[in-house]
C-alpha positions in Angstrom: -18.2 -17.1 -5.8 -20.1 -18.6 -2.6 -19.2 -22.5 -3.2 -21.6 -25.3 -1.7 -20.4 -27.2 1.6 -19.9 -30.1 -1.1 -17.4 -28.6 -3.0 -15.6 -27.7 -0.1 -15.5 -31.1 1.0 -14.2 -32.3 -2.3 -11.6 -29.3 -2.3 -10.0 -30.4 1.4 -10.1 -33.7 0.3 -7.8 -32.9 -2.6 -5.7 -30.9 -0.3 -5.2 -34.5 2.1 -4.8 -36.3 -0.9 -2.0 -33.8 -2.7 -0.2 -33.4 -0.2 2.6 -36.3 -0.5 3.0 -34.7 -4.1 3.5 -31.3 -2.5 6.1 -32.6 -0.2 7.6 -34.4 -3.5 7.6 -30.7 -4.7 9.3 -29.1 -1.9 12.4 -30.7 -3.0 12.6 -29.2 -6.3 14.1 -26.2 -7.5 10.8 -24.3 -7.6 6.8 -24.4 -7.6 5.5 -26.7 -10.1 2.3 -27.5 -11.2 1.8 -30.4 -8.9 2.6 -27.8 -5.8 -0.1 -25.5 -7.4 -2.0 -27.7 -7.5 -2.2 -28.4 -3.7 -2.4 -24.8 -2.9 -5.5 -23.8 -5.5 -7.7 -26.7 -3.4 -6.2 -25.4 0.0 -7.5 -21.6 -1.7 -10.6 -22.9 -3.2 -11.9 -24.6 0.2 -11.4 -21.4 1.7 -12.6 -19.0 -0.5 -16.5 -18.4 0.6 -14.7 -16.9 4.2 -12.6 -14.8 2.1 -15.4 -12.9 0.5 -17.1 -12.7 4.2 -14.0 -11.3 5.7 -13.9 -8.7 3.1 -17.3 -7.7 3.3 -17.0 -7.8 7.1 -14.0 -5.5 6.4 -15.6 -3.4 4.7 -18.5 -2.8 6.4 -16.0 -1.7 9.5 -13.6 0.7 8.1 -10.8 1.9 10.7 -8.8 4.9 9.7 -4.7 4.9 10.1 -3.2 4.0 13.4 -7.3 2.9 14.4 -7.3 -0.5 13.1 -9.0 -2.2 16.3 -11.1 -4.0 15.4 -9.6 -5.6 12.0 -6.2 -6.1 14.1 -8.6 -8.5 16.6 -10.3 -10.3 13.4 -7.1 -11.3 11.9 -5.5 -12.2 15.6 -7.8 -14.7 16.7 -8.2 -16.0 13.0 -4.4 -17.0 12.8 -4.3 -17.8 17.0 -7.1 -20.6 15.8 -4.9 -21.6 13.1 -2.4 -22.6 15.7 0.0 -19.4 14.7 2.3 -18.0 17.3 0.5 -14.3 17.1 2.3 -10.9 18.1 -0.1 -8.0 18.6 0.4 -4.1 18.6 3.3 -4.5 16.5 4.2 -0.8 15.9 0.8 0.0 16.9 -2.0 -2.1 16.0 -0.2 -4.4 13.9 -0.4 -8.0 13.2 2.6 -10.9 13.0 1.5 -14.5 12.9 4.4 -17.2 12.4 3.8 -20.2 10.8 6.6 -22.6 11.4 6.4 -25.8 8.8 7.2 -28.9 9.5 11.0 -28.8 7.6 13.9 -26.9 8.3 14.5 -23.8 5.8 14.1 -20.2 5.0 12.2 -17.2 6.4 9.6 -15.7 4.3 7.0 -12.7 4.6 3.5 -11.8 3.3 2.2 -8.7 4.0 -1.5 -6.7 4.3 -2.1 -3.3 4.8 -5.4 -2.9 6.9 -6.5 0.8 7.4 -9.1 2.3 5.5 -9.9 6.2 4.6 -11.3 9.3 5.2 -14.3 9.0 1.9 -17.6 8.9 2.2 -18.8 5.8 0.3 -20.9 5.9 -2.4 -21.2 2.2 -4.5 -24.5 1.6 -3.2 -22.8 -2.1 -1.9 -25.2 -4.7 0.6 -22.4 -3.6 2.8 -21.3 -0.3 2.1 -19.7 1.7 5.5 -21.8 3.8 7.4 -19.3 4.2 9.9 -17.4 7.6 11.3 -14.3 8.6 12.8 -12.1 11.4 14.3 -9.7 12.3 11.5 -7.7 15.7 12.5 -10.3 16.6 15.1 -13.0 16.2 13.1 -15.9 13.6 12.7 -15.5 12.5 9.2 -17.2 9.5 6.7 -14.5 6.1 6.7 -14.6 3.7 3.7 -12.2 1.3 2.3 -11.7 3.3 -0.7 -8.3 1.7 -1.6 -9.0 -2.5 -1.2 -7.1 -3.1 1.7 -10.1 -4.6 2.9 -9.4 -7.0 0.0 -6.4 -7.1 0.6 -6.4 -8.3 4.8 -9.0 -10.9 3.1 -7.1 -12.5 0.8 -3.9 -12.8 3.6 -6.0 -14.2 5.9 -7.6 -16.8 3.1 -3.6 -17.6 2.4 -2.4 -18.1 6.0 -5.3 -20.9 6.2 -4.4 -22.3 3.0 -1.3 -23.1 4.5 -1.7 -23.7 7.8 -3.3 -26.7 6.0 0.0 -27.8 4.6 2.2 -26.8 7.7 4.2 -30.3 8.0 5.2 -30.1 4.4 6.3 -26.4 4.7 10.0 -26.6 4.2 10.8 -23.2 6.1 8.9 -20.6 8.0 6.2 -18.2 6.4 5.6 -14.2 8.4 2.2 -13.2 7.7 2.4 -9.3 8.1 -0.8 -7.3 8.7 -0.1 -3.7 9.1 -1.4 -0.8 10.1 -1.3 2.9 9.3 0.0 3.0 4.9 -2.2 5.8 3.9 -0.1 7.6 6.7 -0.7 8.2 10.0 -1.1 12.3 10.9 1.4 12.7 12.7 3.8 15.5 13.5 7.4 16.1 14.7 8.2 16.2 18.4 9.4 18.6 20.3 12.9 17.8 19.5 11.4 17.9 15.6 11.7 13.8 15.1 8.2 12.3 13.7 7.3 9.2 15.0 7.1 6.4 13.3 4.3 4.9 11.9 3.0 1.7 9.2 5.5 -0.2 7.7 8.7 1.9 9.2 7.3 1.1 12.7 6.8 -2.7 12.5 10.3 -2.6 11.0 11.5 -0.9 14.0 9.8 -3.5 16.3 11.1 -6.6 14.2 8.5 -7.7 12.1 10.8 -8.8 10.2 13.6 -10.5 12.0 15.2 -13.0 10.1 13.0 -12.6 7.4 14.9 -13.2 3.9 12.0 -11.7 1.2 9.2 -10.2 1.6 5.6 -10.3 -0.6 3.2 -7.9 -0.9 0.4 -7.3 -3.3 -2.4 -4.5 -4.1 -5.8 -4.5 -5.7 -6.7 -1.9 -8.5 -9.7 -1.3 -11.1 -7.6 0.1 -13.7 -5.9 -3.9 -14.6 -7.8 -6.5 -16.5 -9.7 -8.8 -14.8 -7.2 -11.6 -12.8 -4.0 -10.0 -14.5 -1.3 -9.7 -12.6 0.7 -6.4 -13.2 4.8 -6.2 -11.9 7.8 -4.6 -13.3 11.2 -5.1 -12.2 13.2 -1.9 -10.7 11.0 1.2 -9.6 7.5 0.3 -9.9 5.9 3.1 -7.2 7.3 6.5 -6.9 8.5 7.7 -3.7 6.6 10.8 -1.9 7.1 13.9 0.1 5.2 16.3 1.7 5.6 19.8 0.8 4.7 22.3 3.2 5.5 25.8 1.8 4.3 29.0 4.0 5.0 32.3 2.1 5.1 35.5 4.7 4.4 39.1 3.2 2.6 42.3 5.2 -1.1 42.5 5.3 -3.0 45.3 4.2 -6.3 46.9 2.8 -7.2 45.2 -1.0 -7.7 48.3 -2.2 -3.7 49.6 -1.6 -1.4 46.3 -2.5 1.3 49.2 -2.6 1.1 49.6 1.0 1.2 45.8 2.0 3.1 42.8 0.4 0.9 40.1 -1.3 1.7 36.7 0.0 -0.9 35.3 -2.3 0.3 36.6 -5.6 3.5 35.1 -4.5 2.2 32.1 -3.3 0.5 31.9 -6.9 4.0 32.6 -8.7 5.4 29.7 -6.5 2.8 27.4 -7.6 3.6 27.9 -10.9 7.4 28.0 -10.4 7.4 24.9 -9.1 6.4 23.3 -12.2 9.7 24.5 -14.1 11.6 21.9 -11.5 10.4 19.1 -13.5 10.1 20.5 -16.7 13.6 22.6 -16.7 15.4 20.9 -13.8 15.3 17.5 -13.5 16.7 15.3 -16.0 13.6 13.5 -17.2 15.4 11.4 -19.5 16.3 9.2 -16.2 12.9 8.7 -14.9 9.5 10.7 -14.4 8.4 13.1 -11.6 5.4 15.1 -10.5 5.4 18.1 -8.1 1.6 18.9 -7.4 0.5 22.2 -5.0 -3.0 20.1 -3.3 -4.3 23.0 -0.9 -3.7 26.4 -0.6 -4.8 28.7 2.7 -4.8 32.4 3.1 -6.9 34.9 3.9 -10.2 35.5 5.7 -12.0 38.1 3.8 -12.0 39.6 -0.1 -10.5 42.5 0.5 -7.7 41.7 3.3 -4.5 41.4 2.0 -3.3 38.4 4.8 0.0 38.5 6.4 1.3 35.0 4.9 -0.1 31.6 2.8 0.2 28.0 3.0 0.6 25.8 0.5 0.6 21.8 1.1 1.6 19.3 -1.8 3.6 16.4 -2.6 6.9 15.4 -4.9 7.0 12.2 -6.4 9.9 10.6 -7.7 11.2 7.7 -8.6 15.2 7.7 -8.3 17.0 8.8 -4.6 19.3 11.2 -6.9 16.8 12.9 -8.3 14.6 13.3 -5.6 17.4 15.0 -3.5 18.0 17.3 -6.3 14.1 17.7 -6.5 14.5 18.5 -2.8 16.7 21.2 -3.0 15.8 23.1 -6.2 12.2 23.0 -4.4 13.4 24.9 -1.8 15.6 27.8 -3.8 12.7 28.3 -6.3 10.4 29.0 -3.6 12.7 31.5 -1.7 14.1 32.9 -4.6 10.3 33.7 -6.1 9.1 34.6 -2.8 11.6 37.4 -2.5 11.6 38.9 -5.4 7.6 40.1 -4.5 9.4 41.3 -1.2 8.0 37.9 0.5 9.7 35.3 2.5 9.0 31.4 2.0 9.8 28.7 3.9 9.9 25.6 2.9 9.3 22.0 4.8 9.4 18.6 4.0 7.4 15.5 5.8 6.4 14.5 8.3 5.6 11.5 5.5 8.1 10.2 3.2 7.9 7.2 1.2 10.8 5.9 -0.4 10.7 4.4 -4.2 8.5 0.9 -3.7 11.5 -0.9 -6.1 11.5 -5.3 -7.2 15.3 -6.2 -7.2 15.8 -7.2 -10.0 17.1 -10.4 -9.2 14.0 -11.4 -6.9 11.4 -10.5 -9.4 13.1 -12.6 -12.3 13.1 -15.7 -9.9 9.9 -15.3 -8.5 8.1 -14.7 -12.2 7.6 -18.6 -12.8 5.7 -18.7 -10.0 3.7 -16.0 -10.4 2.7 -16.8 -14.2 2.0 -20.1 -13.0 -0.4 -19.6 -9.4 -2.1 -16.8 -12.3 -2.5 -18.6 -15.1 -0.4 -16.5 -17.4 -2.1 -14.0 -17.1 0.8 -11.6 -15.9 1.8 -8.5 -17.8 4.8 -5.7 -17.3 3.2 -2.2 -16.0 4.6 1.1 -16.4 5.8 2.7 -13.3 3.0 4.0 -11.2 3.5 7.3 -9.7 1.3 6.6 -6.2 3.1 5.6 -3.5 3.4 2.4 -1.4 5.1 2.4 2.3 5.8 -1.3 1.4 9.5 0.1 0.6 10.3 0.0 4.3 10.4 -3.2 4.3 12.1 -3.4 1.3 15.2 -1.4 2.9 15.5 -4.7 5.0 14.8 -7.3 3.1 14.3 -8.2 -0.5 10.6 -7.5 -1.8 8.6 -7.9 -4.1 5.0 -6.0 -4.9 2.2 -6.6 -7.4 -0.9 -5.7 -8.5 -3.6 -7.4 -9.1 -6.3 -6.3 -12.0 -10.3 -6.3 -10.0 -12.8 -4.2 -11.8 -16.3 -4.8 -10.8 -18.0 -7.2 -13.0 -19.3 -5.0 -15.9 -16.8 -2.4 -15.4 -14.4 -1.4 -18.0 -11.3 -1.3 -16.5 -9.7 1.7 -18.4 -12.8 4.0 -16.9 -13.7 1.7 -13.7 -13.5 4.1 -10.4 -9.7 4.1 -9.3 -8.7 3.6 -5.9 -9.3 6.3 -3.3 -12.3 7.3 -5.2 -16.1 6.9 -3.4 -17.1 4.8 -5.6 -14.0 2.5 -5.8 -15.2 -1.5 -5.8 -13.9 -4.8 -6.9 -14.9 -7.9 -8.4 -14.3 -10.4 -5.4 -13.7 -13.4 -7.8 -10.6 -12.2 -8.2 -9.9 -12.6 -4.0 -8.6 -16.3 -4.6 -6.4 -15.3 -6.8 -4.9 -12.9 -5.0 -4.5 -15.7 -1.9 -3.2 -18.2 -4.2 -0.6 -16.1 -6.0 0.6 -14.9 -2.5 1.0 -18.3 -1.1 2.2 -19.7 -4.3 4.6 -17.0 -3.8 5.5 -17.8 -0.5 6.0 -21.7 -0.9 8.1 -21.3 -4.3 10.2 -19.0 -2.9 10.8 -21.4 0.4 11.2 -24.3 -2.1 14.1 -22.5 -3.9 17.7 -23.4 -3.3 
């Protein structure tokens, strides 16, 4: 992966040389081959510092809303490029502004930089050993989901072309933000939650002017260096549950005498799953309702005086996640009451909305795509995680990837998945990443 000084030499070379071709290009209707060409040596010169940023990265997890550190790495990185730089963007986020040399559109790229609360277990040269406070506790931080990859390959791009900046016919955003996994955050005391992520550097104009936005995320479970996309809803939208279930306490020994909130709670758990399978019209498109935790009593033979129950809803059309919403809600109460219990049912303080690729975006931004991967792109089903890259897609048009990164002798049908301890990548796929990005970028500035 590590290239010699020599063939970075050669590669800048071939950027100077290219680059009266790629302002040939920029007159064209699109990215060609020629134009690719000129950004894969601008990538390639720049790819040992990719992989050193990522292990750096990852070798310094912060959690959500935390990102120090990593905000300060990519700020003087794109300050040196000669980047008008914006820090503490809706808290510790990034905005560097690369104005090229001819007058056009607005464009956005965007990284997600905090890591999470898992202990790491690959065994890597550079595995974390670091610790932080999550929910007033001291807990094990790892970049269990590649957004360590993924500020890497940004900051590989913004160099790439910052190199090509007089030939740029338009402006390129590069957007490194904080806080995806979700912040923990809780309402106020007039019950609004504060934003956080993607919402908040929306709020603080991240992406004035902008006219599309790119994003792109690493996973195991792809092929090596394929691309996956899909036009429409390609991540499901989320909400918290929050479900606390109130009965009377009393002696294990007399449940007559008391009112069970957890055989309630436990009839609500399994209620629930009738909302997808015998509510929802699942003929439109999928969802998931999942119960995660349950809390309740102290000791075996206690009946406690209430439960809670924390979990998520996943959807993946506004319609039926509003219906989801509501017939959440009346099965709970309605169960709950019939075993003399009362529920009550919250939602948030995270949602996500539905991560969808306009359908008109993705079909003009697919050339490019096939051609910056070598055509080795490939339609995905919908993915039922969830991605806070939708905020920005409520002001702007965007569009979101995935790019396939197993660790080299990993199959990638049983290769750890993301959020898992032992979740790695094959870093010869980081150029790719930075050159699809960029290519993504400069075709979609090219376009008239």
């Amino acid at each position: 992966m590590h290239k010699p000084f020599s063939a970075i030499a050669v590669a800048a070379g071939l950027v100077a040389s290219g680059l009266a071709t790629f302002a040939s290009s920029a007159q064209a209707q699109a990215l060609d081959a020629a134009g690719l060409q000129v950004i894969d040596a601008a990538v390639n010169a720049v790819a040992p510092k990719v992989v050193n940023w990522r292990r750096d990265i990852h070798a310094h997890p912060e959690l959500s809303g935390q990102e120090v550190r990593t905000a300060k790495l990519v700020a003087d990185h794109l300050k040196k490029l000669g980047m008008e730089v914006q820090t503490n963007v809706g808290g510790t986020g990034v905005v560097g502004t690369l104005k090229g040399g001819l007058p056009g559109k607005v464009v956005a790229l965007r990284a997600d930089m905090d890591a999470l609360p898992v202990p790491e277990n690959t065994g890597l040269p550079f595995a974390s050993k670091a610790k932080a406070n999550y929910l007033g506790k001291e807990v094990p931080v790892m970049h269990a989901c590649g957004h360590d990859a993924h500020v890497a390959m940004l900051m590989g791009a913004a160099e790439a072309l910052s190199s090509m900046k007089a030939q740029l016919p338009g402006t390129i955003k590069f957007i490194f933000q904080p806080a995806e996994e979700g912040a923990p955050v809780e309402p106020d005391a007039n019950g609004k939650v504060p934003s956080f992520g993607a919402k908040a550097m929306v709020e603080e104009g991240a992406l004035k002017d902008v006219q599309a936005i790119y994003g792109l995320h690493v996973t195991a479970n792809l092929p090596s260096g394929v691309v996956g996309y899909r036009s429409g809803p390609l991540m499901a939208g989320s909400d918290n549950i929050r479900i606390e279930v109130e009965g009377r306490g009393g002696h294990g020994s007399s449940p007559w005498n008391a009112v069970d909130p957890i055989v309630a709670a436990s009839q609500v758990v399994l209620g629930l799953q009738t909302v997808v399978s015998r509510q929802l019209n699942i003929s439109q498109e999928p969802a998931v309702i999942t119960i995660g935790q349950i809390q309740g009593g102290t000791r075996y033979n206690i009946i406690p005086d209430s439960v809670e129950m924390l979990g998520t809803l996943r959807t993946f059309d506004e319609g039926m996640r509003q219906e989801a919403l509501k017939r959440i809600t009346t099965t709970a109460e309605s169960i709950a009451a019939s075993s003399g219990a009362k529920a009550k049912v919250r939602f948030g303080p995270v949602a996500y909305p539905v991560t969808t690729n306009p359908a008109e975006l993705t079909a003009a931004s697919l050339p490019a795509l096939k051609l910056a991967s070598g055509g080795k792109a490939m339609i995905i089903p919908k993915v039922s995680g969830s991605e806070d890259f939708s905020e920005f897609q409520k002001v702007a048009p965007g569009f979101f990837y995935f790019l396939g990164a197993p660790p080299k002798g990993k199959d990638f049908k049983t290769a750890p998945s993301n959020h898992s301890p032992l979740f790695d990548i094959d870093e010869d796929q980081l150029p790719v990443g930075a050159r699809t990005l960029a290519a993504l970028a400069v075709d979609f500035l090219q376009r008239k």
